[in-house]
N, C-alpha and C positions, 0 to 999 in steps of 0.2 A: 649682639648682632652687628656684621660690617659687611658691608658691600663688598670689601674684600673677602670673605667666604664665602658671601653667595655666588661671585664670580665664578671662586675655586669650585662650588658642585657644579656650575653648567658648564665649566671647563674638565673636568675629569670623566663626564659622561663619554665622549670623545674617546679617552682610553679604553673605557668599557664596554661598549657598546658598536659593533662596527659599522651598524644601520646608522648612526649618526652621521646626516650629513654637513651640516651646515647651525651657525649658533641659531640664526632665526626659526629656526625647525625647530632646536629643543627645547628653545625659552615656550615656544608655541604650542608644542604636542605633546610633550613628555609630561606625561603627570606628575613623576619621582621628582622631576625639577620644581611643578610647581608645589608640590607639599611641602618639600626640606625650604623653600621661600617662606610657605605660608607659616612653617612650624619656626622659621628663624625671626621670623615679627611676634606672633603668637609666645613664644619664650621670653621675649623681650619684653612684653606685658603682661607676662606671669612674676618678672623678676621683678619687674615695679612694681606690684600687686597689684594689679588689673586683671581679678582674679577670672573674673566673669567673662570680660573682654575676648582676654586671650582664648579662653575654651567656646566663643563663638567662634570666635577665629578660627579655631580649629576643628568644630562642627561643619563648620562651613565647607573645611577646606577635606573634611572627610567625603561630604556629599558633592563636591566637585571633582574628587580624585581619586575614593574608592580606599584611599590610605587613611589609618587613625592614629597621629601621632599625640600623645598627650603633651600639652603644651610644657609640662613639667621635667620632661625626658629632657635629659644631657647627652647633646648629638656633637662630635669632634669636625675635624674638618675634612671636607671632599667625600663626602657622602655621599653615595648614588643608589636610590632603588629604581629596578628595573621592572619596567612593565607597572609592578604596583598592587593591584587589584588585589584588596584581601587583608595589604599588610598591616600588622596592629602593634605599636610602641606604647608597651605601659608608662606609668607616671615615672617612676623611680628607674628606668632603663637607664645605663650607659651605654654609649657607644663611641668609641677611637677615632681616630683619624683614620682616612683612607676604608672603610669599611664599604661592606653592596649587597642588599638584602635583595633577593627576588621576588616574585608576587606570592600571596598566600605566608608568608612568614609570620610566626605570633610571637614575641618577646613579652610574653605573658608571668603573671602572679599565679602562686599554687598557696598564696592566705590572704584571708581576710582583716590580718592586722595591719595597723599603721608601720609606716615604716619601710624599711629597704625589703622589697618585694619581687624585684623584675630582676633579669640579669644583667650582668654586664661584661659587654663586647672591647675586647682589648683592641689597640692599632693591627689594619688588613684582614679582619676577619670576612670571612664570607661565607653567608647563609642561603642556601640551594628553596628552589618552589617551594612551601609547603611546608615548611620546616616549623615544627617549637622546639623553640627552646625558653624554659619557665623557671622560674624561681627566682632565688639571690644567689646565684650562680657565676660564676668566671668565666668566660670563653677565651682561650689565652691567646697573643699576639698570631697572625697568619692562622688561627686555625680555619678547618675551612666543613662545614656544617651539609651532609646530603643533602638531598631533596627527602621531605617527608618525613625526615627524622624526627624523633621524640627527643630531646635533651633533657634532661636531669639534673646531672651530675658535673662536676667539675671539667672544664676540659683542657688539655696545658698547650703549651704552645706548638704551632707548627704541623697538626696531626689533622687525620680527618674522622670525623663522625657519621656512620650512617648507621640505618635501624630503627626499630624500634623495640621496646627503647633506644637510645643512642650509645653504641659501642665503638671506642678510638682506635680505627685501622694505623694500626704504627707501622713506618717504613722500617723496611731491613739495614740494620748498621754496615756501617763499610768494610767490615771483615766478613761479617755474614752474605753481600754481595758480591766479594772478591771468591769467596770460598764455593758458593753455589755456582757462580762463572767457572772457576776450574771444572768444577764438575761436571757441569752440563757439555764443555768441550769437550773432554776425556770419556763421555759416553756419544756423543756426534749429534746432538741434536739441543735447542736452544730453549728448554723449558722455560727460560730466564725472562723470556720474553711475556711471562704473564707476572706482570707488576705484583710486589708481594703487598703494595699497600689496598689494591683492590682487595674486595669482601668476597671473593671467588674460593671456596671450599675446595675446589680440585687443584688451584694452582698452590692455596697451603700445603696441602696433602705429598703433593710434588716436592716443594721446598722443605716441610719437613723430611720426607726420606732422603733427599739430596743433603740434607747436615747428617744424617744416621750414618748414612754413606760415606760423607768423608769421616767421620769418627771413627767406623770402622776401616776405611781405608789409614787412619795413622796407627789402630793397633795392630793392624795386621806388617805394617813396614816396619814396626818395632819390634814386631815377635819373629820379622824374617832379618831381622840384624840380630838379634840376639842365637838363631838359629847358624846364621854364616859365622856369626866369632865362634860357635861350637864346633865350623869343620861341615855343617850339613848346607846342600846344595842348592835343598829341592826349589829355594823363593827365585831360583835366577832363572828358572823355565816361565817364558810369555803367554800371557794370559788372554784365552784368545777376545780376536778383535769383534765390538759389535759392528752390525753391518746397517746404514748410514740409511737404506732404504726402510728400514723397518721405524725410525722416526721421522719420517716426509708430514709424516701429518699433524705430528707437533710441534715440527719444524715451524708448518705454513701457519699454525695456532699460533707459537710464539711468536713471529711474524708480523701479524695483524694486530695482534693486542699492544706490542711493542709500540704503534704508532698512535697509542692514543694516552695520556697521563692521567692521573686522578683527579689532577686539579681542575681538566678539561672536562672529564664526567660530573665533577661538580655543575659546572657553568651550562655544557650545553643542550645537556637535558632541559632545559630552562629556560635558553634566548631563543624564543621562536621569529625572531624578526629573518 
């Protein structure tokens, strides 16, 4: 424990939170400020064996704040849970630097054996309302956890989890976005605009026949070059044009969904300030 990291979490709140106004406000109302305190004394008296001590300390600091952090949990630095209410840190948890749990999140055990039991939160992970995530588990560097989701299973860096159970919404690679953009041009309307990393079953649906499409659009320009070196003509006739009205309204779909990212559907389903 140093007073230089307790600083860092009631200075990082400020980042996170934009109802923050002022220090004297969150050393004063913010519960997540006062648990990661109470839990940064409380560890410190677990580590000199004051074994008792420290888990009043943090009985204490459950029934003042609604948070259960076990005073045995390995917490990094600039920690910030929001709101609070609900949250429960097993004994054996890890968690990273730069990490932000929301209210109701359980970093829970799935045995009753000694031992490494909870998971562990790589550096900037972030866990959405509601969420478990249980076991002896990895959550990798940025990954970023829904609201309500069930965790499991392994999670790698950089992706997001929602579900339940919890399944990793992977972004589209940079060829696979450059590819679907042509496409969506060359038919006049912007289906592009529904994020491939959202869990949205119509805009996959979308995205996959836009990669079929262009598949099929490279075999057909190979079979119309192989066609012209024979002397046949037929591939130089235009193909006629779609007409720009008939997708107005996925236009105005892409549009809308365009303005909002996954990482923000993480977060603000969740700050109600």
């Amino acid at each position: 424990m140093s007073i230089k990291h307790i600083r860092e979490d009631i200075a990082c709140v400020f980042e996170r939170d934009p109802a923050a106004r002022n220090t004297f406000e969150v050393i004063t109302t913010y519960p997540g400020v006062h648990a990661i305190v109470h839990y940064r004394i409380a560890n410190w008296l677990w580590r000199k064996n004051f074994k008792w001590l420290s888990r009043l300390l943090s009985t204490f600091s459950r029934w003042m704040t609604g948070i259960e952090i076990h005073p045995g949990a390995t917490i990094g630095r600039r920690f910030f849970i929001d709101h609070g209410m609900g949250v429960v840190v097993g004994e054996t948890a890890e968690i990273g630097d730069d990490c932000t749990l929301y209210h109701g999140v359980t970093l829970g055990g799935t045995s009753w054996n000694k031992g490494k039991r909870h998971p562990t939160l790589k550096d900037g992970v972030v866990v959405g309302a509601g969420a478990k995530v249980l076991g002896p588990i990895v959550v990798g560097d940025n990954a970023r956890i829904g609201s309500n989701a069930v965790v499991t299973k392994e999670v790698p860096d950089a992706v997001t989890v929602v579900g339940i159970p919890g399944r990793i919404v992977r972004k589209a690679t940079t060829e696979q976005d450059s590819r679907r953009k042509a496409m969506a041009e060359k038919m006049g309307f912007d289906s592009y605009g529904m994020a491939d990393e959202m869990p949205d079953p119509i805009a996959r649906s979308i995205h996959n026949m836009m990669d079929h499409m262009h598949a099929v659009d490279d075999k057909i320009d190979r079979m119309c070059k192989a066609l012209n070196d024979l002397g046949d003509n037929t591939c130089n006739e235009a193909l006629p044009e779609l007409k720009e009205e008939n997708f107005v309204s996925l236009s105005e779909l892409g549009s809308s969904n365009d303005a909002v990212s996954s990482d923000d559907d993480v977060k603000k389903g969740q700050d109600v300030n």
